[in-house]
NUVO-703950 format. One record per residue (C-alpha): chain; x, y, z negated; residue in one letter. Coordinates in Angstrom, 2 decimals, always signed. Layout:
<pts>
- A,X,Y,Z,a
...
</pts>
This chain:
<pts>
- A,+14.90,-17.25,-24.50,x
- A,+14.79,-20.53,-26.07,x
- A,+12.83,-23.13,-24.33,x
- A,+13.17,-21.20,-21.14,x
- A,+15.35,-22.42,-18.07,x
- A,+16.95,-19.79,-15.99,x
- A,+14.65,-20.48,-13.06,x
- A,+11.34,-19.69,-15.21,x
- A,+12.88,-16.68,-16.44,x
- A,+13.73,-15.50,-12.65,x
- A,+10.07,-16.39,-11.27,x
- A,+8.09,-14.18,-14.71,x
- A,+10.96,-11.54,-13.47,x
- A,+9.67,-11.47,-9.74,x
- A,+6.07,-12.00,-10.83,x
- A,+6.24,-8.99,-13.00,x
- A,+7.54,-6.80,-10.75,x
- A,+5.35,-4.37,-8.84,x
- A,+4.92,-4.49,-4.96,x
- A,+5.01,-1.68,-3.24,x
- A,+2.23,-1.59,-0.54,x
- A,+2.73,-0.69,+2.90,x
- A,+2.10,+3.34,+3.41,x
- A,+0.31,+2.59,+6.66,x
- A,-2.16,+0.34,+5.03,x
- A,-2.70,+2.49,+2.24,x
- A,-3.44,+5.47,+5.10,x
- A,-5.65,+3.36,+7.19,x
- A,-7.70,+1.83,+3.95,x
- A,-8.16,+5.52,+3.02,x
- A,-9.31,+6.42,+6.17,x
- A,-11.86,+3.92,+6.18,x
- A,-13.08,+5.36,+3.39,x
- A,-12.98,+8.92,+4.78,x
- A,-15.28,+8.10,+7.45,x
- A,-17.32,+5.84,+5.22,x
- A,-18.17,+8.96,+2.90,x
- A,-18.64,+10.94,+5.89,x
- A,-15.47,+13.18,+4.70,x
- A,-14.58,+13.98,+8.44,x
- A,-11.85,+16.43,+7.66,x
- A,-9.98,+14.85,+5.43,x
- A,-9.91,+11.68,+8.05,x
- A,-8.48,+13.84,+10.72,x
- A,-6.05,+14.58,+8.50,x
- A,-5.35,+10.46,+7.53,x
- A,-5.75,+9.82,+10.82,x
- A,-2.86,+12.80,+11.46,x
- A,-0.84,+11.23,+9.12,x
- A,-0.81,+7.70,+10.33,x
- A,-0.08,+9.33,+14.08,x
- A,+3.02,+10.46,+12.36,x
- A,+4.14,+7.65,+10.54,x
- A,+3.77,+5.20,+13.61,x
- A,+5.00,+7.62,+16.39,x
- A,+1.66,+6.94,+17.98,x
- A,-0.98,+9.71,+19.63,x
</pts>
């Protein structure tokens, strides 16, 4: 692109790019707000999940 140096072009490429957030987070965030809304069951089930995915019981 004209007016563009190679380094602006690499930092809009990285910028643009989507992260991918870490599955734990995402399982704990929605297991606050199981137990926020009072949705018991399915925060057994998060909290399952996250048991899983960390080894942990």
């Amino acid at each position: 692109l004209p007016g563009k140096s190679s380094k602006d072009l690499k930092t809009a490429t990285k910028s643009q790019v989507p992260v991918k957030e870490d599955p734990v987070a995402i399982l704990k965030r929605k297991l606050d707000e199981a137990v926020r809304d009072e949705r018991y069951e399915d925060a057994a089930k998060i909290r399952d999940e996250l048991q899983r995915l960390t080894g942990k019981k």
